[in-house]
N, C-alpha and C positions, 0 to 999 in steps of 0.2 A: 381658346381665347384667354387671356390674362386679364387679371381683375383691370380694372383703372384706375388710373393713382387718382386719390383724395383730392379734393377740392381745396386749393392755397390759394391765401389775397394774391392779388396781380402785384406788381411793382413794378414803377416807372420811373426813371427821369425827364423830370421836363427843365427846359428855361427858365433862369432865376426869373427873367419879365412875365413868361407863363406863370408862372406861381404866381407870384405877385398878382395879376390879373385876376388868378379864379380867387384866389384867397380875396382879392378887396369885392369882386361881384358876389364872394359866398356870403360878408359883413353886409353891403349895402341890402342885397338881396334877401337876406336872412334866411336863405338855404344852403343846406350842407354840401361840400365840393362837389362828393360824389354823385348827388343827386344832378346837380349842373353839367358835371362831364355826360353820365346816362342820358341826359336830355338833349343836350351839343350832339352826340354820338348817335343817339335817335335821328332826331333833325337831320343830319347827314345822310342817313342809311336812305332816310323819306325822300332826299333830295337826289339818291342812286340807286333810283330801283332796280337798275339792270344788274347793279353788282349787287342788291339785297337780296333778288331772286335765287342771283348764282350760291351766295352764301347758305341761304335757307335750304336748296335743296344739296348742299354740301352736311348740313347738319343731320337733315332727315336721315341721308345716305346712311351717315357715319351713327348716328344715335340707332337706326336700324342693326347695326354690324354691335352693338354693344349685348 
């Protein structure tokens, strides 16, 4: 098995209106973006268990094989 490559920031583009949005709810809100995307992101997974299942045991599998 080969090592795993290192842990690097994600990077994304979104929509100049998406920016704008997280950036003015991260000012009014006084939380940091990333904290608001993790929590959007959360709330979702909550809102598709059927595909959070399938993900979960996609990790397991795969973290097993590591």
């Amino acid at each position: 098995m080969s090592k795993p490559a290192p842990k690097q920031p994600l990077s994304f583009r979104f929509s100049e209106e998406f920016v704008t949005q997280l950036r003015t709810w991260s000012f009014v809100t006084e939380t940091d973006q990333r904290i608001l995307l993790e929590e959007a992101f959360q709330e979702y997974a909550d809102n598709h268990p059927e595909v959070k299942d399938k993900v979960d045991k996609i990790i397991v599998t795969l973290s097993k094989d590591s």
